[in-house]
Steps between C-alpha positions, in 0.01 A plus 500: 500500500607831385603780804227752301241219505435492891541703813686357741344470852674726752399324854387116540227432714567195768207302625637444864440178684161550595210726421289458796625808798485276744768240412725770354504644916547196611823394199594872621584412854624167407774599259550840703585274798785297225613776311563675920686197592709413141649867591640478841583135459705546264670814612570333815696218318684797345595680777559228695742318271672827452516529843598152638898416459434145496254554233758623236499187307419514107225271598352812665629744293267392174203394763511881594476590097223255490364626816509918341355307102199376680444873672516630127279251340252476740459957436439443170188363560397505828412901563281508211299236530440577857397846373296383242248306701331849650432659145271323257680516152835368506686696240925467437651759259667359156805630676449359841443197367829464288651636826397177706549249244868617492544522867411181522846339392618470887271245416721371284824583678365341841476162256880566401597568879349162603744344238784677634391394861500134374873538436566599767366226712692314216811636579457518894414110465730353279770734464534592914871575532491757177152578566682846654716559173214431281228721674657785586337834479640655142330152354189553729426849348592385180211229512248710667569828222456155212175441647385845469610516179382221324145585690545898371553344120215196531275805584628750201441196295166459606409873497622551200260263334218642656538876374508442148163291550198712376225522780164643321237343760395318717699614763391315778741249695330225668749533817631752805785567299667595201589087404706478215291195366184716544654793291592271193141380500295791393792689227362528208696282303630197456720419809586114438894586482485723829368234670751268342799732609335525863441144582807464409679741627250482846388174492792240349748697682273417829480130447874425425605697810285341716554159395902587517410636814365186661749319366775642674334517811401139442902429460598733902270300588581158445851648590374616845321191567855260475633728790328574891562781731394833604627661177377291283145505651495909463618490156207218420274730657624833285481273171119424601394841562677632167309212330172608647561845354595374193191304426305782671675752246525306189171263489233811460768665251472154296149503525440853393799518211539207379159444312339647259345834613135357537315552757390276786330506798793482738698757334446787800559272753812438374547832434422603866728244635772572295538901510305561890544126711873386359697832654300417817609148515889591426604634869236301668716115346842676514474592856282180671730287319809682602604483859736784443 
């Protein structure tokens, strides 16, 4: 379709996750109450690994980076949604909404900081005398800027594809947020090879680092398990909370990417989970599973 032949919508409209007043008060305390806790939880893992000597590990060093991600990703959606349940049309500006799909590659950069945490449990467990030489703190900031990066780039990608889509009408989004899969659905034209480069890029990329993922966590495992003692036991224990968070982190991401972008019923649940629950979860399995 020709730029002169349509008029491109300047806002989006978002449906919400209810109509009805009464369940959007009570979704408003509930996630309030999250989005209230995800904050100073995970502050007070900052602070308190930057505080704490003993916690100067790299183990804690990219938890606190994970710790500040999920603060980030869970602002990007969390104070607008909240505001949008007290007015009755939901609207997001064309700008806004460009805004929040790009913001959302700490998504993406959390996923790549998980990977880099898996090494090194890798290298604290198998390699324990050079585990010292290997992790020190130039490599450290070298991983975590990596992460950032490829998460900056997997979100210019992304954007990038969606700007040069023409959007004449509808401009409704069936969700609480601007969702990249929503967005591609009602352009006006075809959109089969955006999809095609976003599950990809999204979706494939999801699968093959989660199944790498619990592979090697499989491996320290079986490792762990040929040895007993004290250490051993709190490195078993680590390796099981950072494979909660990755199946936590990467299953909805799967679910939501790596598909076509139809829609089903369970999408916002997913959706919910993913963006509001998952940065609540992070400091409440890193720190009951963590005696220090």
């Amino acid at each position: 379709m020709e730029p002169a032949n349509y008029t491109r919508v300047s806002e989006f409209v978002l449906t919400g996750l209810s109509q009805a007043q009464e369940v959007q008060l009570v979704l408003f305390v509930i996630f309030l109450s999250i989005y209230l806790f995800i904050l100073p939880g995970n502050v007070l893992i900052i602070c308190t690994i930057r505080l704490d000597p003993q916690l100067s590990s790299p183990m804690y060093f990219l938890l606190a980076n994970v710790a500040f991600l999920d603060i980030w990703y869970s602002s990007i959606t969390a104070p607008k949604m909240l505001g949008d349940f007290f007015v009755e049309r939901k609207i997001i500006s064309f700008g806004g909404c460009i805004a929040q799909l790009f913001l959302h590659f700490v998504g993406a950069s959390e996923m790549f900081l998980l990977t880099v945490m898996a090494f090194d449990r890798y290298a604290a467990i198998c390699r324990p005398l050079h585990y010292a030489a290997i992790m020190n703190r130039r490599l450290c900031y070298i991983l975590v800027a990596v992460s950032w990066l490829g998460g900056f780039i997997h979100s210019i990608i992304q954007v990038l594809l969606i700007v040069q889509l023409p959007f004449c009408g509808p401009n409704e989004l069936d969700s609480y947020f601007c969702d990249i899969t929503q967005v591609v659905r009602i352009a006006c034209a075809n959109t089969f090879l955006e999809e095609l480069v976003m599950i990809f890029s999204s979706g494939l990329i999801s699968v093959v680092f989660f199944i790498a993922l619990l592979m090697s966590y499989a491996f320290l495992l079986a490792m762990l398990k040929r040895n007993s003692g004290e250490s051993t036991s709190r490195a078993m224990s680590t390796c099981y909370s950072h494979i909660t968070i990755v199946v936590l982190m990467f299953g909805p991401s799967i679910y939501i990417y790596a598909r076509p972008f139809d829609s089903f019923s369970l999408d916002k649940v997913v959706s919910v989970f993913h963006t509001v629950i998952f940065p609540l979860l992070n400091p409440i399995i890193y720190t009951v599973r963590n005696k220090e």
